[in-house]
DSSP file (Angstrom, degrees, kcal/mol; ACC not computed):
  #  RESIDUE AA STRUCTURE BP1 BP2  ACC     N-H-->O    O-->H-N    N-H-->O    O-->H-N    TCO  KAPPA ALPHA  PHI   PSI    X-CA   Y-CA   Z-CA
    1    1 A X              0   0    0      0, 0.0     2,-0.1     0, 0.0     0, 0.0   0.000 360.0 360.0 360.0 127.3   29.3    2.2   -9.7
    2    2 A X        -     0   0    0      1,-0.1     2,-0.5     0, 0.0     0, 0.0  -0.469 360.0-146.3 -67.6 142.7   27.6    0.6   -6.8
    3    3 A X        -     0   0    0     -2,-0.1     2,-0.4     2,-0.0    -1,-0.1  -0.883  10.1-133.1-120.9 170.2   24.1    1.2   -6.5
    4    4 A X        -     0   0    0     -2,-0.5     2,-0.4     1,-0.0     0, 0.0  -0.910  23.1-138.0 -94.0 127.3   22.5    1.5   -2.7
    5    5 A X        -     0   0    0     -2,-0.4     2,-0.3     0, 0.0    -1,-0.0  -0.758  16.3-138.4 -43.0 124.4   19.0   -0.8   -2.4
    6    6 A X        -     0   0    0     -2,-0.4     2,-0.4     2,-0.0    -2,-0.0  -0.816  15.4-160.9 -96.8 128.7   16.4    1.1   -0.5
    7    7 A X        -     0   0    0     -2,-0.3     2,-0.3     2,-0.0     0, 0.0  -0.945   3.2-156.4 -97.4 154.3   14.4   -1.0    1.9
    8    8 A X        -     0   0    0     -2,-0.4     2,-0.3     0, 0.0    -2,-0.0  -0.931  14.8-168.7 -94.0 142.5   11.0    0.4    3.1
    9    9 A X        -     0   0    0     -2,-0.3    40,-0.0     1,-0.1    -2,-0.0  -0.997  28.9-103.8-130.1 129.7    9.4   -0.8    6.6
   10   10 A X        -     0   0    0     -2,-0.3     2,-0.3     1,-0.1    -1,-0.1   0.033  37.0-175.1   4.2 134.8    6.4   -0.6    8.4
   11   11 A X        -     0   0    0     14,-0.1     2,-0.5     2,-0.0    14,-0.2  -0.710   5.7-167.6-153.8 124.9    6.6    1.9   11.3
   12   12 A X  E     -A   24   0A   0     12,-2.8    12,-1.9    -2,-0.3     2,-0.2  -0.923  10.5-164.5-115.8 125.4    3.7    2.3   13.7
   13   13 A X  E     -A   23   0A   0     -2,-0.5    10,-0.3    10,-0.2     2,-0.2  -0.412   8.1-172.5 -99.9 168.2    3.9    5.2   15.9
   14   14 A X  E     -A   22   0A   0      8,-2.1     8,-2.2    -2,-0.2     2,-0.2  -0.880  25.4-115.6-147.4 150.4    2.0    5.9   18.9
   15   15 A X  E     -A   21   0A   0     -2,-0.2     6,-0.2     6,-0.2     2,-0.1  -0.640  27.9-134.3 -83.5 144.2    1.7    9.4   21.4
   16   16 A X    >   -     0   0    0      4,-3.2     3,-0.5    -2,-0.2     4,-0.2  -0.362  10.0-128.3 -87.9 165.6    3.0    8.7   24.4
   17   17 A X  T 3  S+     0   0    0      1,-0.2    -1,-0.1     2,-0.2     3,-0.0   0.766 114.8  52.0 -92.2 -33.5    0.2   10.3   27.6
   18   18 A X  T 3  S-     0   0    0      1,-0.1    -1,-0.2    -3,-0.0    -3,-0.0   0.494 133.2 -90.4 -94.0  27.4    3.3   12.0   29.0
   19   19 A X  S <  S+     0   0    0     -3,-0.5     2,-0.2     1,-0.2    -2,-0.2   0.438  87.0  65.2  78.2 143.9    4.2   13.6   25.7
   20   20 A X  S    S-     0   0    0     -4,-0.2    -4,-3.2    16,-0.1     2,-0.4  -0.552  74.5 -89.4 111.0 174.3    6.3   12.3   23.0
   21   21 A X  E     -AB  15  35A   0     14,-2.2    14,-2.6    16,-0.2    -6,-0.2  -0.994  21.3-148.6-136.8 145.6    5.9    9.2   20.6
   22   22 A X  E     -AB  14  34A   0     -8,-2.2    -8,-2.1    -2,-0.4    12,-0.2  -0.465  18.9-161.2 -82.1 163.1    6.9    5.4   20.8
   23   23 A X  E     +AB  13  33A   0     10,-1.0    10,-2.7   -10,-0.3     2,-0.2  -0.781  14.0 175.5-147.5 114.1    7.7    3.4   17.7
   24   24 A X  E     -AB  12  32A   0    -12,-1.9   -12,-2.8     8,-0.2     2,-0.5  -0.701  24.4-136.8-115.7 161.6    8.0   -0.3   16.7
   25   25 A X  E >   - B   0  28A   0      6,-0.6     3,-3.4     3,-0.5     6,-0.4  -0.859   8.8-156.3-122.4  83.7    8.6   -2.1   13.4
   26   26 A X  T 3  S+     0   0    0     -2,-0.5    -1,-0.1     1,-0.3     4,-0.0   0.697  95.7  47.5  -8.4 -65.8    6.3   -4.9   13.1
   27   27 A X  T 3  S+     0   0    0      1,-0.2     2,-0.6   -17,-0.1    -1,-0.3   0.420 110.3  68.9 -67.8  -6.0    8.8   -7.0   10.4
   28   28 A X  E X  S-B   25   0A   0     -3,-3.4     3,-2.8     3,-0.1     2,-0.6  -0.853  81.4-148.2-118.8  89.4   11.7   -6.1   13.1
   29   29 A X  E 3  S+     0   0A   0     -2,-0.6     3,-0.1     1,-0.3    -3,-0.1  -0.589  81.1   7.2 -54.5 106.8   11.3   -7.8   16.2
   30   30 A X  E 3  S+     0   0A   0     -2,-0.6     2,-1.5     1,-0.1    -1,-0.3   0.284  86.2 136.6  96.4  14.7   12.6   -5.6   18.8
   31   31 A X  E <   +     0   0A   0     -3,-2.8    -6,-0.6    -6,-0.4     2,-0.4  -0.664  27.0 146.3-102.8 113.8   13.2   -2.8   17.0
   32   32 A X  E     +B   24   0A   0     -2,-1.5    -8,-0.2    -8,-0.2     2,-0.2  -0.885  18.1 161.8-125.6 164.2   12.1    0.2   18.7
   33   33 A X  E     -B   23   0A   0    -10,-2.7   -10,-1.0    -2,-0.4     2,-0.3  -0.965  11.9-163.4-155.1 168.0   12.6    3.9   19.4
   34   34 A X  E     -B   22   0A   0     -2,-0.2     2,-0.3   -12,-0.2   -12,-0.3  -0.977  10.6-174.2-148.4 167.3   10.7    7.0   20.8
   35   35 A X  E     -B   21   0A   0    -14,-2.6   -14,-2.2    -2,-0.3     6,-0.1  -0.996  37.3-107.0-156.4 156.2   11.5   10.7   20.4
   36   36 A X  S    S+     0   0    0     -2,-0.3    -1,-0.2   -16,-0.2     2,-0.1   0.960 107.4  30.8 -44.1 -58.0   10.1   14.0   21.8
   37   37 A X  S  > S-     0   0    0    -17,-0.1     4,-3.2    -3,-0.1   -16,-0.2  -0.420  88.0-119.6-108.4 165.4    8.5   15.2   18.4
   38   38 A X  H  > S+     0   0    0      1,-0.2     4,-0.7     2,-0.2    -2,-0.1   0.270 117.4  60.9 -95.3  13.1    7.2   12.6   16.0
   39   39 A X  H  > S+     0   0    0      2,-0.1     4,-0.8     3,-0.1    -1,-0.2   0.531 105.7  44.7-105.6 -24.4    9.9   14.2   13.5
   40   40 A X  H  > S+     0   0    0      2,-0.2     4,-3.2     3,-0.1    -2,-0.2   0.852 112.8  56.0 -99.9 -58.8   12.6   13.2   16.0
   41   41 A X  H  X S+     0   0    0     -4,-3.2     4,-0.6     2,-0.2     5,-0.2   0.821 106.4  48.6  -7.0 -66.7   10.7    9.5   16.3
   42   42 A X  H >X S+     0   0    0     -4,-0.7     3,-0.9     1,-0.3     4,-0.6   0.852 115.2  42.9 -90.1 -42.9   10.8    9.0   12.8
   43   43 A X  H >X S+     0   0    0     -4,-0.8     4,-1.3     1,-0.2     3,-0.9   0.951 111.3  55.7 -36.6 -67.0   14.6    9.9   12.7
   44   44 A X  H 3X S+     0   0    0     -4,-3.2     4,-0.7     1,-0.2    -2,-0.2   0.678 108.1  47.1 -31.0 -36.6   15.2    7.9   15.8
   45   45 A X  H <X S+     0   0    0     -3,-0.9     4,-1.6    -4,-0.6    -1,-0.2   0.474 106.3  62.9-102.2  -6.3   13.6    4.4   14.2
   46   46 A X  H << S+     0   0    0     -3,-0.9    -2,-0.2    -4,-0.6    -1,-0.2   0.786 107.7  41.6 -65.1 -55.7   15.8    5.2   11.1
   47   47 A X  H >X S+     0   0    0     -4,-1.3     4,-2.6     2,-0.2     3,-0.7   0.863 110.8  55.9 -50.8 -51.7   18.5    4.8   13.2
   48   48 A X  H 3< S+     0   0    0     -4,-0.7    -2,-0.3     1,-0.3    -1,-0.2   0.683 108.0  41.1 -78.2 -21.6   17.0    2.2   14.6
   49   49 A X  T 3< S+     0   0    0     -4,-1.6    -1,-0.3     2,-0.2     4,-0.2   0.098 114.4  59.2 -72.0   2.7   16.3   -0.3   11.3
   50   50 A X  T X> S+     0   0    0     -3,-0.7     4,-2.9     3,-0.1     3,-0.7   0.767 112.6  35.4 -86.8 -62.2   19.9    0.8   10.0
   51   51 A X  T 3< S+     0   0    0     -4,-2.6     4,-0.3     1,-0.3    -2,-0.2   0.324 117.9  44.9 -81.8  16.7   21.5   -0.6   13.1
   52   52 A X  T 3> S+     0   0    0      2,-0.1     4,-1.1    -5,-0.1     3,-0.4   0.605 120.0  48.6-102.0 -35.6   19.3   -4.0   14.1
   53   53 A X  T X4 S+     0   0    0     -3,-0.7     3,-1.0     1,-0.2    -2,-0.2   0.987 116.6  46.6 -65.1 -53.1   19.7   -4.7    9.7
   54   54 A X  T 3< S+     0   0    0     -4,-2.9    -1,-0.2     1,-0.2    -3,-0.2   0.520 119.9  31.4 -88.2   8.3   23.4   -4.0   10.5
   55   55 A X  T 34 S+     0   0    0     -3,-0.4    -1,-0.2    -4,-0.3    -2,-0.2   0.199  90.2 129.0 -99.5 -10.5   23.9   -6.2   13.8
   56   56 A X    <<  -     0   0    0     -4,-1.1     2,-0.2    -3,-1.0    -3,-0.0  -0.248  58.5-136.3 -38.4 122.5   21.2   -8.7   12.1
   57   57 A X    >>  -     0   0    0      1,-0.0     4,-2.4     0, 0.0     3,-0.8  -0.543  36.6 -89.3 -87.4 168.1   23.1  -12.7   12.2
   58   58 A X  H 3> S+     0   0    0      1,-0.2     4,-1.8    -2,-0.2    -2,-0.1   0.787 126.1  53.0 -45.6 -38.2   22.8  -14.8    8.9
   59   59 A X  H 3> S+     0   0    0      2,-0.2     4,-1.8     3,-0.2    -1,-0.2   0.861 107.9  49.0 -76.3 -36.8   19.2  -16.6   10.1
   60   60 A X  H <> S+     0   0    0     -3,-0.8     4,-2.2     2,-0.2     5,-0.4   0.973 116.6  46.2 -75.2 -53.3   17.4  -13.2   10.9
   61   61 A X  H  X S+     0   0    0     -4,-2.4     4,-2.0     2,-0.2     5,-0.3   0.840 108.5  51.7 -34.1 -38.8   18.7  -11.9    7.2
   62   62 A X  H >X S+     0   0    0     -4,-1.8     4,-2.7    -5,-0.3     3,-0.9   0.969 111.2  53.6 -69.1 -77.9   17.7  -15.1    5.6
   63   63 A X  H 3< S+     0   0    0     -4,-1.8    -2,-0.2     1,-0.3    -3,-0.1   0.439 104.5  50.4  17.3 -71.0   14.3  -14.2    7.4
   64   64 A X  H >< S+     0   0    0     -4,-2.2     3,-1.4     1,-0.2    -1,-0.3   0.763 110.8  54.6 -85.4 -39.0   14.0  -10.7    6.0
   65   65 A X  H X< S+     0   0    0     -4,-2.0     3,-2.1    -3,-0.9     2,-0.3   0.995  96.5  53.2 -48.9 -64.4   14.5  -12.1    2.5
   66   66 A X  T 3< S+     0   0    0     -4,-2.7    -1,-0.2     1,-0.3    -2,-0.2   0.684 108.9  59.4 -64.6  10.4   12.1  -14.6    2.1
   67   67 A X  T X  S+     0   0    0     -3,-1.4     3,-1.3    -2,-0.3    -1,-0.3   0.248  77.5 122.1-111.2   6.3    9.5  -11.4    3.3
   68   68 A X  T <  S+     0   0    0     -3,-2.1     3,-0.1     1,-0.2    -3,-0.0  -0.406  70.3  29.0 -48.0 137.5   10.7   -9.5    0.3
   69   69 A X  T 3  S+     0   0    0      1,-0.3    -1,-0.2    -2,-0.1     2,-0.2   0.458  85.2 140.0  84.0   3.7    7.9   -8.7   -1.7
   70   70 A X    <   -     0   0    0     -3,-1.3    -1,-0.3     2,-0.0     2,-0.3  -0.373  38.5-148.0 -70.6 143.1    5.4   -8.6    1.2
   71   71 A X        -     0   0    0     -2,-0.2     2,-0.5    -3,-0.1    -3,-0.0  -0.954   9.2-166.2 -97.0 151.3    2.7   -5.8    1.0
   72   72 A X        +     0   0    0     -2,-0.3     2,-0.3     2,-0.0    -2,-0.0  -0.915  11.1 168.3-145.5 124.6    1.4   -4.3    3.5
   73   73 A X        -     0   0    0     -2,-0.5     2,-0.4     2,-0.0    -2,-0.0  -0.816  36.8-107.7-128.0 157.0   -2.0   -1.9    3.6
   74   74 A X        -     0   0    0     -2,-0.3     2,-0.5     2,-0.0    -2,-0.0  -0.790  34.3-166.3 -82.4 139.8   -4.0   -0.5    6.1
   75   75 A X        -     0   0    0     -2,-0.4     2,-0.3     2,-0.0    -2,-0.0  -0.984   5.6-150.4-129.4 120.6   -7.5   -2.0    6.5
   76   76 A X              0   0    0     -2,-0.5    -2,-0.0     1,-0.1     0, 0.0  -0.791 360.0 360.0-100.2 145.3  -10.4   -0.7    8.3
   77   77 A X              0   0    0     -2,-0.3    -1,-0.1     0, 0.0    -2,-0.0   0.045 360.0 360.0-117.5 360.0  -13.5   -2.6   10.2
């Protein structure tokens, strides 16, 4: 039986001023999406880390490995 690895990523929303939300993936260079509802967003960027991981060439993969194991927290000043 195969088993599926789950990755988790980053995703930083923002509301848009003419309604709606943007979304970017820090660790994903270019990967963005936006959606009416921030429930539709978060679906939308879902989409959007399946299919940039699955169009990804061998050097951006090597990449995202060696950031395995990364944490990442929010920090306030």
């Amino acid at each position: 039986m195969k088993t599926e690895r789950v990755q988790t990523y980053l995703a930083v929303f923002g509301e848009e001023e003419d309604g709606g939300y943007s979304v970017s993936v820090p660790a994903l260079p270019g990967c963005f999406s936006q959606g009416d509802t921030f429930e539709e967003a978060r679906k939308n960027i879902e989409e959007a880390i399946r299919l940039y991981l699955d169009d990804a060439d061998e050097e951006t993969k090597t990449y995202l490995r060696s950031r395995r194991g990364e944490v990442v927290t929010p920090v306030s000043v």
